[in-house]
Structure formats: structure tokens, C-alpha cells
N, CA, C and O of each residue as an XYZ file, in Angstrom:
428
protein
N     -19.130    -53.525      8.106
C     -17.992    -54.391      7.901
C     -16.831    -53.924      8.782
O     -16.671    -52.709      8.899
N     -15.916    -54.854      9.479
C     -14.882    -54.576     10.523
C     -13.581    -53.926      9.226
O     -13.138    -54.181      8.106
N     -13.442    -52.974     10.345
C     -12.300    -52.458      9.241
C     -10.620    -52.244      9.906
O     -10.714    -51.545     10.915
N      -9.468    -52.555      9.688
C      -8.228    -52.350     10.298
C      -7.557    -52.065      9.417
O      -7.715    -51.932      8.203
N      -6.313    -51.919     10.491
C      -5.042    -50.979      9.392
C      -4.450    -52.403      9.089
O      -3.376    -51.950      8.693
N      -4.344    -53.285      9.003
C      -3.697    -54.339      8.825
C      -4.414    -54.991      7.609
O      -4.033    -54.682      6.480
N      -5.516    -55.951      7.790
C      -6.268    -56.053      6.888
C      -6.690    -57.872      7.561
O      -7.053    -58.820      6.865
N      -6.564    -57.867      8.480
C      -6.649    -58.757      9.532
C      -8.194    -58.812      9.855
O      -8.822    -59.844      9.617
N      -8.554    -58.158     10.174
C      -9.942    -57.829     10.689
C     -11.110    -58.341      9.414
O     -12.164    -58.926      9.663
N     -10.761    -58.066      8.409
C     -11.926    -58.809      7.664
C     -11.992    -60.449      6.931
O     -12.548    -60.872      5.918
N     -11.084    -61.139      8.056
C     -10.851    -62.392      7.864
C     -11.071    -62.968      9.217
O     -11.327    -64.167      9.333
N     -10.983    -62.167     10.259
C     -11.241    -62.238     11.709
C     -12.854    -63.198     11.377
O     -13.776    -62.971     10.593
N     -12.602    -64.392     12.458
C     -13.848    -65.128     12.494
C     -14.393    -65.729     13.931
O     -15.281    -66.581     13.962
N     -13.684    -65.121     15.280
C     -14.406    -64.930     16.262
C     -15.556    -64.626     16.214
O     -16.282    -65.484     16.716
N     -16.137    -63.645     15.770
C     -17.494    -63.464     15.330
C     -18.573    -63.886     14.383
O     -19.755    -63.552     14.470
N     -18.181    -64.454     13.707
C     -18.778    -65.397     12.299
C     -19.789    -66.036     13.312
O     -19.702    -66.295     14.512
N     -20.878    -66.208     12.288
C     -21.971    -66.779     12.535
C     -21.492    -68.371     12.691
O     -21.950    -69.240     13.433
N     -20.806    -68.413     12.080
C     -20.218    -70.110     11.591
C     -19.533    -70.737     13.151
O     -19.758    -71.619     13.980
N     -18.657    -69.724     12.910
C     -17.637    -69.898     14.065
C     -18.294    -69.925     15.632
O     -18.169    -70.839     16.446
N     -19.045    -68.626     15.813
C     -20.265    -69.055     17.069
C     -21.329    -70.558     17.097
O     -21.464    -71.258     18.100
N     -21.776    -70.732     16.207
C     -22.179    -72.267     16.567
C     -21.284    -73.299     16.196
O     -21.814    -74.377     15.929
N     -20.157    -73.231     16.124
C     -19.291    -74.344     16.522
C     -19.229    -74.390     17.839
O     -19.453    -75.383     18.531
N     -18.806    -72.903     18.350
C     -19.015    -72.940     20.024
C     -19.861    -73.619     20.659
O     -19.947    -74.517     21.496
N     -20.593    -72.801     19.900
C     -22.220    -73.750     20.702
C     -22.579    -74.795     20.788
O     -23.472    -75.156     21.555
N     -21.832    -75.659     19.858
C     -21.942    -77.101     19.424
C     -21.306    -77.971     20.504
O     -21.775    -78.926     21.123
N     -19.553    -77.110     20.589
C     -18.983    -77.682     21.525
C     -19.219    -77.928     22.577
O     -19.098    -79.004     23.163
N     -19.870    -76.192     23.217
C     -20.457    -76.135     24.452
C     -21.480    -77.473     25.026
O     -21.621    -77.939     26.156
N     -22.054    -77.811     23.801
C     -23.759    -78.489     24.297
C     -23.196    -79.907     24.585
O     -23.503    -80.616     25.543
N     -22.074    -80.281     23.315
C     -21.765    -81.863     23.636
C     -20.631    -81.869     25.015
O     -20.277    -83.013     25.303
N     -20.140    -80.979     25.722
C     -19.634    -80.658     27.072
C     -20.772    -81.080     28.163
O     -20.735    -81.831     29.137
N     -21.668    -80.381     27.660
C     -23.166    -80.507     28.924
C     -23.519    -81.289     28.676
O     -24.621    -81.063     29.176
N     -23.691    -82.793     28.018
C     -23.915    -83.545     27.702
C     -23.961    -84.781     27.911
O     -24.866    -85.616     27.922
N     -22.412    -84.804     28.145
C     -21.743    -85.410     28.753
C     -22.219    -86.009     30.034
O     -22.609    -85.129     30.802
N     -22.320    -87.275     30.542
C     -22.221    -87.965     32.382
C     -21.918    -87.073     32.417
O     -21.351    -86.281     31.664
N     -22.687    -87.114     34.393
C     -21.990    -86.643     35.242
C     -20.656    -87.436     35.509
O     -19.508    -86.994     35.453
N     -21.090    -88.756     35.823
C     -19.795    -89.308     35.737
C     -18.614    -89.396     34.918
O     -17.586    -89.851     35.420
N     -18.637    -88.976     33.586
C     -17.766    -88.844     32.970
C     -16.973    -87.228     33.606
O     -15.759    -87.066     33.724
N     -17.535    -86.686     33.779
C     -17.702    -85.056     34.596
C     -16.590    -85.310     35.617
O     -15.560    -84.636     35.603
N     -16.813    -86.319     36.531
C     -16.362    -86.412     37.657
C     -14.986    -87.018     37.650
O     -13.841    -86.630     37.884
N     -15.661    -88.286     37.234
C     -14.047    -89.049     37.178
C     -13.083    -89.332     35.973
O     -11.866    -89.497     36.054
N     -13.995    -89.362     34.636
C     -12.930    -89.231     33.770
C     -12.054    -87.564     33.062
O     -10.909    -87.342     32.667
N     -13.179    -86.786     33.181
C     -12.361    -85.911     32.677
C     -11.461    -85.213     33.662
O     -10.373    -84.772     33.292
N     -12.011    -85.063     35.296
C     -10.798    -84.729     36.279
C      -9.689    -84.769     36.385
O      -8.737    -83.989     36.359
N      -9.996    -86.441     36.597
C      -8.408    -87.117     36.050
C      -7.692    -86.855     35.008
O      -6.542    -87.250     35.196
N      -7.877    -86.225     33.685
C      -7.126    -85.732     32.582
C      -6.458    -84.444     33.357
O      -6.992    -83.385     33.024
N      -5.569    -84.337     34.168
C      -4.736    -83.479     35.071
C      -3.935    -82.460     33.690
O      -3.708    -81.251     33.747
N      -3.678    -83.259     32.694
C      -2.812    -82.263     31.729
C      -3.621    -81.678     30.509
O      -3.086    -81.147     29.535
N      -5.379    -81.892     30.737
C      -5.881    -80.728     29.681
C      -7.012    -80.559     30.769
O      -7.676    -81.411     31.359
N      -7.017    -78.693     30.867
C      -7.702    -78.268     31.766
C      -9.165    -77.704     31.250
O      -9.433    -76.578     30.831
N     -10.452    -79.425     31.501
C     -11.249    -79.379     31.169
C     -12.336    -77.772     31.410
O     -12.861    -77.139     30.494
N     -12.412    -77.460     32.853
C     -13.139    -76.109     32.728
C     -12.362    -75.273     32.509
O     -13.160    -74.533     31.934
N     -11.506    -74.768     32.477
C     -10.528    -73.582     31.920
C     -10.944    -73.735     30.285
O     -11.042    -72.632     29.746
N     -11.242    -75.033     29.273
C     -11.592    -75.085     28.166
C     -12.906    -74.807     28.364
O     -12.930    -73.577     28.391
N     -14.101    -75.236     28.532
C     -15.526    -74.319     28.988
C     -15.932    -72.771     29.127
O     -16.731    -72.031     28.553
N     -14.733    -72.602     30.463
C     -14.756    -71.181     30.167
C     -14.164    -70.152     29.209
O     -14.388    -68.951     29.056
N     -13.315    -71.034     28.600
C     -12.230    -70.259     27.219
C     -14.196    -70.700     26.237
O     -14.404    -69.526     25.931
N     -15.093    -71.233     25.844
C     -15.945    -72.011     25.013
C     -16.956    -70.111     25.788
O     -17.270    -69.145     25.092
N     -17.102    -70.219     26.854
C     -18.359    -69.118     27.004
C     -17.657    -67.785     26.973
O     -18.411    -66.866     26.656
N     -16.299    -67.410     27.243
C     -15.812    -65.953     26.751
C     -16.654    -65.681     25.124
O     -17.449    -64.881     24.632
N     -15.771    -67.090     24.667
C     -16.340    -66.922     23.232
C     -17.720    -66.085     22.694
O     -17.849    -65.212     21.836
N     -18.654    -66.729     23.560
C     -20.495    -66.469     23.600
C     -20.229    -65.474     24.411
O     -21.293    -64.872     24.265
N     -19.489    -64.677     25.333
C     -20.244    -63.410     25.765
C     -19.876    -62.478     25.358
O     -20.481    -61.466     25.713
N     -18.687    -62.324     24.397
C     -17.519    -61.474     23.758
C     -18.312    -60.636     22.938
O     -19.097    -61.344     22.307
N     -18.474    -59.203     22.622
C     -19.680    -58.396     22.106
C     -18.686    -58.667     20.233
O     -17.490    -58.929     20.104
N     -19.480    -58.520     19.364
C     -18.773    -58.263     18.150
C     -18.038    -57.207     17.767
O     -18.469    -56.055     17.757
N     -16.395    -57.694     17.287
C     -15.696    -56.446     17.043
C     -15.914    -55.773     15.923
O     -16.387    -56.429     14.995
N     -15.704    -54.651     15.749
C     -15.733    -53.615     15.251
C     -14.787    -53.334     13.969
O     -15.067    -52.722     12.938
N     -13.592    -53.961     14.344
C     -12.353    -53.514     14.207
C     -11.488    -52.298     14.632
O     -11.785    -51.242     15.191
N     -10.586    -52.691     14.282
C      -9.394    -51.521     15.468
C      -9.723    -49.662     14.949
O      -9.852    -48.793     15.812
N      -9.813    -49.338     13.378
C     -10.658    -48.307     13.071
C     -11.752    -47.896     13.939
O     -12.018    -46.713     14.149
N     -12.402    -48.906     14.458
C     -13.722    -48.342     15.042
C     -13.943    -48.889     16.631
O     -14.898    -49.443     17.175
N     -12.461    -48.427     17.169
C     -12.284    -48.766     18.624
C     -12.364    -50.227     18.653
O     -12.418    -50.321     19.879
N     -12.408    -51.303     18.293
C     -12.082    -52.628     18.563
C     -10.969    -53.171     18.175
O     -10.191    -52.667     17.365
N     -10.809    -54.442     18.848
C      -9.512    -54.801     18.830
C      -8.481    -54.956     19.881
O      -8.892    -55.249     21.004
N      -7.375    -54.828     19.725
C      -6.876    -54.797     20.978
C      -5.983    -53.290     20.997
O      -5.173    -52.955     20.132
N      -6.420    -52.373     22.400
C      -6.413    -51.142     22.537
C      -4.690    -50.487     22.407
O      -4.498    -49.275     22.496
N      -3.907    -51.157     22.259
C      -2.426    -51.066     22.284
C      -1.571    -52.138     21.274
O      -0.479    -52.687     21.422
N      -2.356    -52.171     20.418
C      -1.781    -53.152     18.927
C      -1.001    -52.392     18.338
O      -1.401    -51.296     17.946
N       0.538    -52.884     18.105
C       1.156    -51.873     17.544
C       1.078    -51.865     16.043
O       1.801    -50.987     15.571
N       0.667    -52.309     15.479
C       0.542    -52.038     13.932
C      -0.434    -50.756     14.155
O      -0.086    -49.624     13.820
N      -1.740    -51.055     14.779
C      -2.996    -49.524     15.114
C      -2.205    -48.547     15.025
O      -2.103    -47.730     14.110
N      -1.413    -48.660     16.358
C      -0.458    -47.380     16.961
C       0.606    -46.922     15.833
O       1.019    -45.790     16.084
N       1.190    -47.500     14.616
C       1.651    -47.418     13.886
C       1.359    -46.784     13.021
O       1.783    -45.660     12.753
N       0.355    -47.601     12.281
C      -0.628    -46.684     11.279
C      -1.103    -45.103     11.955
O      -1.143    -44.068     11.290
N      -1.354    -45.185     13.045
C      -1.988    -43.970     13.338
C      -0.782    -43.187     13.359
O      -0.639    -42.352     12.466
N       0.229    -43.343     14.357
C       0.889    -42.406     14.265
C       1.605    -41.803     12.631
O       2.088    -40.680     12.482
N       1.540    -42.509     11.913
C       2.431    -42.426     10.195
C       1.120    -41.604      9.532
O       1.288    -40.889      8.544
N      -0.430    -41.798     10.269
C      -1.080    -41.011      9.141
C      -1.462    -41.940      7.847
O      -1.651    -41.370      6.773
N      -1.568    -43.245      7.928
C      -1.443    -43.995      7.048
C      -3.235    -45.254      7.109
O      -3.445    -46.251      7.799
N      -3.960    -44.693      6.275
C      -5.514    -45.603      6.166
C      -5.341    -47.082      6.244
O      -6.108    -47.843      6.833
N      -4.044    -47.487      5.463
C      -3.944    -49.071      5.363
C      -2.207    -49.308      5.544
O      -1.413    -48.400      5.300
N      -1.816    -50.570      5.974
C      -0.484    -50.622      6.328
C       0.069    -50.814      5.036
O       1.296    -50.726      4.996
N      -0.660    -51.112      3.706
C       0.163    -52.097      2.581
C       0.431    -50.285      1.874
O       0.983    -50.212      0.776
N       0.000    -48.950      2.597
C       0.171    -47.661      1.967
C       1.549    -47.110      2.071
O       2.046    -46.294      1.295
N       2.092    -47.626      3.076
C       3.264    -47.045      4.299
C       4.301    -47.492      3.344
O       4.254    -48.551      2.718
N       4.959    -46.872      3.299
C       6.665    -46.830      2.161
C       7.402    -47.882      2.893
O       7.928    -48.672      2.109
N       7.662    -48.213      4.433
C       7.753    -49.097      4.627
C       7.213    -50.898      4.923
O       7.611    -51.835      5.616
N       6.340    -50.703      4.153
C       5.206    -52.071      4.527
C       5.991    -53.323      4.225
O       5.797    -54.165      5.102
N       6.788    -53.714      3.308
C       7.940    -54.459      2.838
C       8.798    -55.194      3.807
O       9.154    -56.372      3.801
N       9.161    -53.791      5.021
C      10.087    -54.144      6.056
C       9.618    -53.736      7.119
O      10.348    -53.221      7.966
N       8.106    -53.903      7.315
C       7.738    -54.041      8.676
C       7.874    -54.592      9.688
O       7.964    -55.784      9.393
N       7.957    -54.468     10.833
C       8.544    -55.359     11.685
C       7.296    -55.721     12.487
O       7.279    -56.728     13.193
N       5.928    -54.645     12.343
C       4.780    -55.203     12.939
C       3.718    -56.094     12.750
O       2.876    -56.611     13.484
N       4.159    -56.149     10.864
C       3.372    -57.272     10.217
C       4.033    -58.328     10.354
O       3.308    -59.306     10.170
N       5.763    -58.761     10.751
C       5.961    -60.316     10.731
C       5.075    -61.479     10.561
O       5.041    -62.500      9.874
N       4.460    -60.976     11.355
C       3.024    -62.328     11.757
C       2.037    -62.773     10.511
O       1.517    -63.876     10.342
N       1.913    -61.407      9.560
C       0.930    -61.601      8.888
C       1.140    -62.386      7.445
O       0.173    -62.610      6.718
């Protein structure tokens, strides 16, 4: 099980079985698609950038499964990680300041 100092990571669903064949789903009805639709209609959509979305669809599929930030995954300079680690602290909701964090805003 992915484990973090936040508590982020075990709700994380980049990796979900679920969540990968949606990809895949998306991916297939992409390839699917005319060529001609390929060519001339989606080109022309100038303000949504059809392969930049494809290739954002196969990062997805080549992305190895995280770990969580405990176990080297994640992102290597997350400051809540860097937080917790430096305080000595297993979980952020432990930290005397968790209340008035300024790294959980988000959460």
C-alpha cells in the first residue's frame, strides 16, 4: 500500500486499475477515429491540442506505479515530504502545527 506524510497517496488514483482503463478506453476511441477526422477535423481544433492530449493519455500507460513519497515516490522535492522529514514527524496530522500549515493549504 502507497504510503505519505500527507495522507494523499492512498487516495492517489493515477494508478488504479480503474483509472488505467479509462486511459485505455480513451486511448482506443482516439485510434479509432478517421483518418479523416485525424486530419481535418481535429487539426483544425487550433485551441485543444489534440496530440499533446494523446501524449498526456500514454505518459499515463508508461508511468511505473508509485510507491508513495515514504518509499521514494512522488515528487522528489514536495514540501510537505521535506517537512515531515525534516520535523521527524510519520504523519503530518502528528505535527503540533498541522492546523496552520501552510503546506497542506491544498488538502
Amino acid at each position: 500500500m502507497k504510503e505519505g506524510y500527507c495522507g494523499l497517496c492512498g487516495r492517489c488514483q493515477l494508478d488504479s486499475p480503474d483509472f488505467q482503463e479509462a486511459v485505455a478506453k480513451v486511448k482506443d476511441f482516439m485510434d479509432q477515429l478517421p483518418a479523416f477526422w485525424k486530419g481535418q477535423c481535429l487539426q483544425a481544433e487550433a485551441d485543444f491540442p489534440w496530440l499533446e492530449f494523446r501524449r498526456g493519455l500514454e505518459w499515463f500507460q508508461s508511468r511505473p506505479a508509485c510507491r508513495g513519497c515514504k518509499e521514494s515516490g512522488g515528487m522528489e522535492h514536495c514540501s510537505i515530504r521535506v517537512c515531515a522529514e525534516e520535523r521527524h514527524q510519520s504523519r503530518c496530522y502528528e505535527c503540533a502545527d498541522h492546523d496552520s500549515c501552510q503546506h497542506l493549504f491544498f488538502v
